[in-house]
Phi, psi and omega in degrees: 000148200259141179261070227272004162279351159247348181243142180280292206223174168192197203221115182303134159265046209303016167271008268141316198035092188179135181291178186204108149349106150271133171277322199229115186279146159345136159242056167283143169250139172320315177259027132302317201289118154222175171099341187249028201298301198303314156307326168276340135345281194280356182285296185282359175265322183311303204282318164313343186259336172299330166298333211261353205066023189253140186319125169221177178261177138286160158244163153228120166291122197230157155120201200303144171287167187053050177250357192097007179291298201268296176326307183307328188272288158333345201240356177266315190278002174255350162281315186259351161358275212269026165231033155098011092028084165229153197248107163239128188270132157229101175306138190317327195259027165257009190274008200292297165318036204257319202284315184273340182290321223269309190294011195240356143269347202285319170296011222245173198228016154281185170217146230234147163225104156270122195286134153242117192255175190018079200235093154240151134308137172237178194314114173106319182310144169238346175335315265244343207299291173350270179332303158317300170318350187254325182303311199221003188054190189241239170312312184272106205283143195281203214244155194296335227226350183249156144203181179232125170231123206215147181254157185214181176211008153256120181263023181216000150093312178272175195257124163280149202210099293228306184291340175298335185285321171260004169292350199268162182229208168242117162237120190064058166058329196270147206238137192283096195274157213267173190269333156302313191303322196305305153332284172319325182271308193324338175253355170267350182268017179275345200262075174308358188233088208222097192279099196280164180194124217245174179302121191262153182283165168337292184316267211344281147000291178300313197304305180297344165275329155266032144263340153291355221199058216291304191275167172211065175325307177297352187103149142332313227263332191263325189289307173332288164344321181261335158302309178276358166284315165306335181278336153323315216273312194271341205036051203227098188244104182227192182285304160319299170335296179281002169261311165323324184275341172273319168331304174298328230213336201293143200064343199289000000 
């Protein structure tokens, strides 16, 4: 059994079926993050009133990779830790196992954030089912002390399909989504809290490189440069970038 006054966070193992302790967490901070404020806002007010007992949501983070969805989850359970915080990671194909991990916290006087990360569906998948029963319960109302916050890089988690749009129709100007779209839609509007998260600019981009880089012997003017030719490279000018790019360069 996890000693959860000592332990933050852990990790579903299913080959083992059993959580496994993390020792040693990110130690990513909120005011790393940037280019995320209003997101990171709204993020942190859901979870302080969830710390509060007070009705809060799930969330989903959604939008472009390396933009920070993950970090942002992380970087929440090292603020609020030592207020009752803890982190359980569950891979999509472990959520079928969703129901017995959440019943074995429920009674416990932490507050529980289960992560799911990069969490999409594809046509036919049924996992997703598990989740829903945990997002809104069955018989059993889900428990006071879980939420779910999950990144996606899909802001409706199943794949939109151009033939699904059309069977929906119009009646009375109001338009009738076809029983698939409903489908589909239906589990991310189980997630009250739905966070976008967009392609960050350049400025931005330069900042977090220049956080990394507190110093820059060669100069701004040099370091910048060199930054955006890698983020060129990559075609990618994000947070992730810019932690790739001091990885490569640091000392250098």
């Amino acid at each position: 059994m996890i000693d959860w006054h000592l332990t933050y966070a852990a990790i579903w193992r299913q080959r083992k079926e059993y959580l496994r302790p993390v020792r040693q967490t990110d130690p990513i901070r909120l005011d790393e993050l940037l280019g995320i404020d209003a997101q990171k806002q709204q993020l942190l007010a859901n979870t302080e009133r969830f710390l509060a007992s007070q009705p809060a949501n799930n969330a989903l983070l959604w939008g472009s990779r390396g933009t920070g969805k993950s970090s942002l989850i992380k970087a929440l359970l090292n603020t609020y830790k030592s207020q009752g915080l803890r982190l359980i990671e569950v891979d999509k194909q472990d959520l079928v196992y969703l129901p017995e991990i959440v019943d074995d916290i429920r009674e416990l006087p932490q507050r529980f954030i289960i992560y799911c990360d990069d969490l999409s569906f594809e046509s036919g998948d049924s996992q997703y089912k598990s989740l829903k029963s945990v997002l809104e319960g069955s018989v059993e109302l889900p428990p006071e002390n879980v939420l779910v916050y999950a990144t996606s890089n899909r802001r409706h988690l199943l794949p939109e399909l151009m033939k699904d749009n059309l069977e929906s129709h119009l009646v009375d100007r109001e338009v009738h989504y076809s029983d698939t779209v409903e489908e589909k839609t239906s589990l991310s509007d189980r997630f009250g809290l739905s966070l976008g998260f967009y392609p960050q600019t350049a400025q931005t981009y330069l900042s977090i490189v220049d956080g990394f880089f507190p110093d820059a012997p060669d100069g701004r003017e040099n370091l910048h440069k060199a930054a955006l030719d890698f983020a060129h490279q990559r075609a990618s000018k994000s947070g992730r970038t810019a932690k790739q790019f001091y990885n490569a360069f640091v000392g250098g």
